[in-house]
C-alpha positions in Angstrom: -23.1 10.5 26.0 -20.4 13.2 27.1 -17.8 12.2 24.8 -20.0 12.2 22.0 -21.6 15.8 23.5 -17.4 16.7 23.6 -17.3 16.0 19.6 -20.2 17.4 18.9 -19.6 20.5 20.7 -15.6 20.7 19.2 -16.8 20.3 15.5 -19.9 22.9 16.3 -17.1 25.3 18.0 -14.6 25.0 15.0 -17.5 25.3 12.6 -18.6 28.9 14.0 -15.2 30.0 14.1 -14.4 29.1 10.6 -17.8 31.1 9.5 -16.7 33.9 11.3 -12.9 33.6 10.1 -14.5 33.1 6.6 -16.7 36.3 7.0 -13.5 38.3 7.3 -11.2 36.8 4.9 -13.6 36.5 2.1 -13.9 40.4 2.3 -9.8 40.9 2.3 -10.0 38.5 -0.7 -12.8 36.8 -2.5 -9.8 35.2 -4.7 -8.5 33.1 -2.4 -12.0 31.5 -2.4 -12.9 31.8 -5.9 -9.4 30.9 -7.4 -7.4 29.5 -5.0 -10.4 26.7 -4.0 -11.8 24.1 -6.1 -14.9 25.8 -7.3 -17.4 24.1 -4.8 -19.9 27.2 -4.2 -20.8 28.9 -8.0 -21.0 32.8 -6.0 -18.6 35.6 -5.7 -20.8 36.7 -2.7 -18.5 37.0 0.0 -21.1 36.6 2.5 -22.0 33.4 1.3 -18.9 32.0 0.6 -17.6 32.8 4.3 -21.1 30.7 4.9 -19.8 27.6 3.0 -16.1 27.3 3.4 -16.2 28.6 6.9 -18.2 25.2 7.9 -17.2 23.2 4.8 -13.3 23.8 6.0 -13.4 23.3 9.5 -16.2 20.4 10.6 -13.3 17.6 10.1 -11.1 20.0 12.1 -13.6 20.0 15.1 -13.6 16.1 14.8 -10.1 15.4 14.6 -9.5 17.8 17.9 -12.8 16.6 19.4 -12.4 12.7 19.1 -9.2 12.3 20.9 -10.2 15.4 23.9 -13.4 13.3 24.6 -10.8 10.6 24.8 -8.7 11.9 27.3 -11.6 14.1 29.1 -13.6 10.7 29.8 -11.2 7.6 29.4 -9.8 5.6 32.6 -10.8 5.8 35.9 -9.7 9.5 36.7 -12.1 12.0 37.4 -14.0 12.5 34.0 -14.6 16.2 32.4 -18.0 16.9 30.8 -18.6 18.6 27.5 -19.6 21.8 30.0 -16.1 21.9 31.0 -14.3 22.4 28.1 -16.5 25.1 27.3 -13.8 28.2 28.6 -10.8 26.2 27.6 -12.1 26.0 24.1 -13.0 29.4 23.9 -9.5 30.1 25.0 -8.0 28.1 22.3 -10.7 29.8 19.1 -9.3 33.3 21.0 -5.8 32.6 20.8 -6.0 31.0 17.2 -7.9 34.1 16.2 -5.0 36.4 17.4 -2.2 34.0 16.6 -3.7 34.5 12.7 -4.5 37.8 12.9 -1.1 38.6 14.1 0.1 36.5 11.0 -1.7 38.4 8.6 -0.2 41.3 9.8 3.0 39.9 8.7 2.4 38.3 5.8 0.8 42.3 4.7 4.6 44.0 5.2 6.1 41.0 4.4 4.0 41.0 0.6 3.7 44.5 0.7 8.0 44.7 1.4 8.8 42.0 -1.2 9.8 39.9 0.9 6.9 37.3 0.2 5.5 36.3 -3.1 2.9 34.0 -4.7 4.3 31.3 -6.9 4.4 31.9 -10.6 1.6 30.0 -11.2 -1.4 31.4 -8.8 0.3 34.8 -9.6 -0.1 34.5 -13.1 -4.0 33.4 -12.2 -4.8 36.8 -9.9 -4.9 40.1 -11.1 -1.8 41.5 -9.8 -3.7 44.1 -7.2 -5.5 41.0 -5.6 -1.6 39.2 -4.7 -1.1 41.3 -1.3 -4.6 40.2 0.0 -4.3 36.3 -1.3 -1.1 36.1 0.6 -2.8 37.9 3.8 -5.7 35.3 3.1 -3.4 32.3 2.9 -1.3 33.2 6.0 -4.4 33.7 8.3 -5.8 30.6 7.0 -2.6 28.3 7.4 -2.1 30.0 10.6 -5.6 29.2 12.4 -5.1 25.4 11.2 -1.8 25.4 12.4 -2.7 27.2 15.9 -5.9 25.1 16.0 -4.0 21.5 16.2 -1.2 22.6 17.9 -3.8 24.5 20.6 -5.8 21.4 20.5 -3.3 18.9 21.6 -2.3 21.4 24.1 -5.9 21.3 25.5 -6.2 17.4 25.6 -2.6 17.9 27.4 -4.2 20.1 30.1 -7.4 18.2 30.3 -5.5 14.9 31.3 -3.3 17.4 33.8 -6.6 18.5 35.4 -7.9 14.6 35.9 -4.6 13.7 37.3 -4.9 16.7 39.9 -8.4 16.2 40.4 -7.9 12.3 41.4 -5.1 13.9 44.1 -7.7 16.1 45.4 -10.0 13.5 45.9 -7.2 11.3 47.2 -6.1 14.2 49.9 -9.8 14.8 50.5 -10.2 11.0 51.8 -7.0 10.7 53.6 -8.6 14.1 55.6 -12.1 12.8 55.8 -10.0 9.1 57.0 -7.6 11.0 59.5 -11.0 12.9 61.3 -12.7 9.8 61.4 -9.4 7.7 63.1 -9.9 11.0 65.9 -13.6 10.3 67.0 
């Protein structure tokens, strides 16, 4: 039941960040939505499309990252971490995605707004040319919180398999203690 509760909670935590994510890049540019996406949701509402693509884009991301961290939060015969526990280090991983693609969008602004990066000939020739500084923002944030949110993923099943390896020493010292003041009475 935990390691289902662990992919539940994973695609549920990737879900609400990409709505929130959404939320913002949809107002930098509704384009990147509208043009640069198959033409799933028929609105230009920028609320609503956050709404779509923010869980339509990132539920299969919360179940590739949660499938193999309930794996190595409950396989084998280590300690096993619950669902509960992964609650910070998640939150941790959506906070430092979040940055990591702000920080990118950042860039990819004086970098677009420098010269220094340009849209391809074709999806420039489909935008209006005021809208090609805000699809690259878009498209750097975007490809920067996938990007951050594997990467940070396996880095979270790494430290949850750390944390059942020091949690079986622990309970290994623990009995050799309880053992050794036991051998003493």
């Amino acid at each position: 039941m935990q390691a289902l509760l662990i992919v539940v909670f994973s695609m549920l935590a990737c879900m609400v960040y990409g709505v929130i994510h959404d939320q913002i890049t949809a107002r930098i540019c509704v384009e990147y939505f509208t043009i640069g996406h198959a033409p799933v949701f028929d609105t230009e509402d920028p609320t609503l499309l956050g709404l779509g693509w923010g869980v339509r884009a990132t539920w299969w991301v919360g179940l590739l990252v949660g499938v193999p961290l309930a794996t190595f939060a409950r396989i084998g015969g280590r300690p096993q971490r619950s669902a509960v526990s992964l609650v910070r280090p998640m939150l941790v991983l959506m906070g430092c995605t979040a940055v990591l693609a702000a920080a990118m969008g950042v860039v990819a602004l004086v970098g677009a707004t420098s010269g220094w990066i340009a849209l391809d000939p074709d999806m420039a020739a489909r935008l209006p040319p005021e809208e090609h500084t805000p699809f690259i923002v878009d498209l750097w944030i975007h490809n920067t919180s996938y990007t951050s949110g594997f990467v940070g993923g396996v880095f979270v099943m790494g430290w949850v398999w750390w944390t059942r390896i020091k949690l079986e020493q622990a309970g290994r010292r623990a009995k050799k203690v309880r053992d050794d003041i036991e051998a003493l009475r």
